[in-house]
C-alpha positions as CSV (number, residue, x, y, z in Angstrom):
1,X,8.0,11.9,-9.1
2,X,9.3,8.4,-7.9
3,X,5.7,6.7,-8.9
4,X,6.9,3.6,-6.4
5,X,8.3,5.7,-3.6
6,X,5.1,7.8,-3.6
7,X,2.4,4.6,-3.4
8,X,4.8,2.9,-1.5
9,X,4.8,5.4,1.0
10,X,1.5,6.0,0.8
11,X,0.6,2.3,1.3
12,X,2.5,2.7,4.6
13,X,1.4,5.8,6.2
14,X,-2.5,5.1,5.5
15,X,-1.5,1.5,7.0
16,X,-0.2,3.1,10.1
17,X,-3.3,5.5,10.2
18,X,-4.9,2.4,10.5
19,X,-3.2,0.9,13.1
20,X,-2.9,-2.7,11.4
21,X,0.6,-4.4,11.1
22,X,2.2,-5.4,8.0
23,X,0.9,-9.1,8.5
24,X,-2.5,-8.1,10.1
25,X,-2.4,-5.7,6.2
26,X,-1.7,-8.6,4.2
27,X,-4.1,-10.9,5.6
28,X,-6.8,-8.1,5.1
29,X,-5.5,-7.4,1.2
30,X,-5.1,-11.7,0.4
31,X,-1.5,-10.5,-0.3
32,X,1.5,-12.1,1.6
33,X,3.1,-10.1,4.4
34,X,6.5,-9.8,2.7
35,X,4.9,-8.5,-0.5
36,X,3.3,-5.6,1.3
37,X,7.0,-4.6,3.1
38,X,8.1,-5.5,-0.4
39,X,5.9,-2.3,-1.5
40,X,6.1,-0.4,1.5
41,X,10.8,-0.5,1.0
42,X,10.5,0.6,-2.5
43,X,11.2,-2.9,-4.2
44,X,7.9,-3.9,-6.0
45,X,6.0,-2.9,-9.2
46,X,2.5,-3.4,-8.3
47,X,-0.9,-4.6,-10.4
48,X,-3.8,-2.6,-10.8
49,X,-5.6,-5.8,-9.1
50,X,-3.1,-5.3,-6.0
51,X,-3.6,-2.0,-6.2
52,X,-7.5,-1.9,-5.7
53,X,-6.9,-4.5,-3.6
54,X,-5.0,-2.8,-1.1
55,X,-7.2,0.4,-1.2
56,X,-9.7,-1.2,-0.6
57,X,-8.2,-2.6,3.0
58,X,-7.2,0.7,3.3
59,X,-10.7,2.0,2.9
60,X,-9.7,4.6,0.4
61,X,-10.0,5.7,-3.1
62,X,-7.5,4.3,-5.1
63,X,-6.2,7.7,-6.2
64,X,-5.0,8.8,-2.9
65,X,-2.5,6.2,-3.3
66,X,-0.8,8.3,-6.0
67,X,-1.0,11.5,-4.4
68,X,2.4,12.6,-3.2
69,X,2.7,15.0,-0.5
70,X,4.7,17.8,-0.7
């Protein structure tokens, strides 16, 4: 398991569910827009305060960033 590739591409489908753009995201997060594609192309470590703070735009448990789908 790709730890990055599997939040990453978590971040991005739940984002999409959503229906919010990368910026629209970002604003909602207090993150900058090219930080969220950052994470969404597989290029970022991420903090556990960016972490909570994305699920929580995302209205989701934290956890089901982690899950990777098989």
């Amino acid at each position: 398991m790709d730890i990055i590739k599997v939040f990453g591409t978590n971040v991005r489908k739940y984002r999409i569910e959503k229906g919010v753009s990368q910026e629209k995201f970002a604003e909602l997060c207090g993150l900058h827009r090219t930080y969220i594609s950052d994470i969404e192309c597989f290029r970022r470590s991420i903090s556990l305060d960016n972490i909570q703070k994305i699920a929580d735009a995302l209205g989701i448990e934290t956890h089901k960033l982690f899950l990777e789908d098989k």
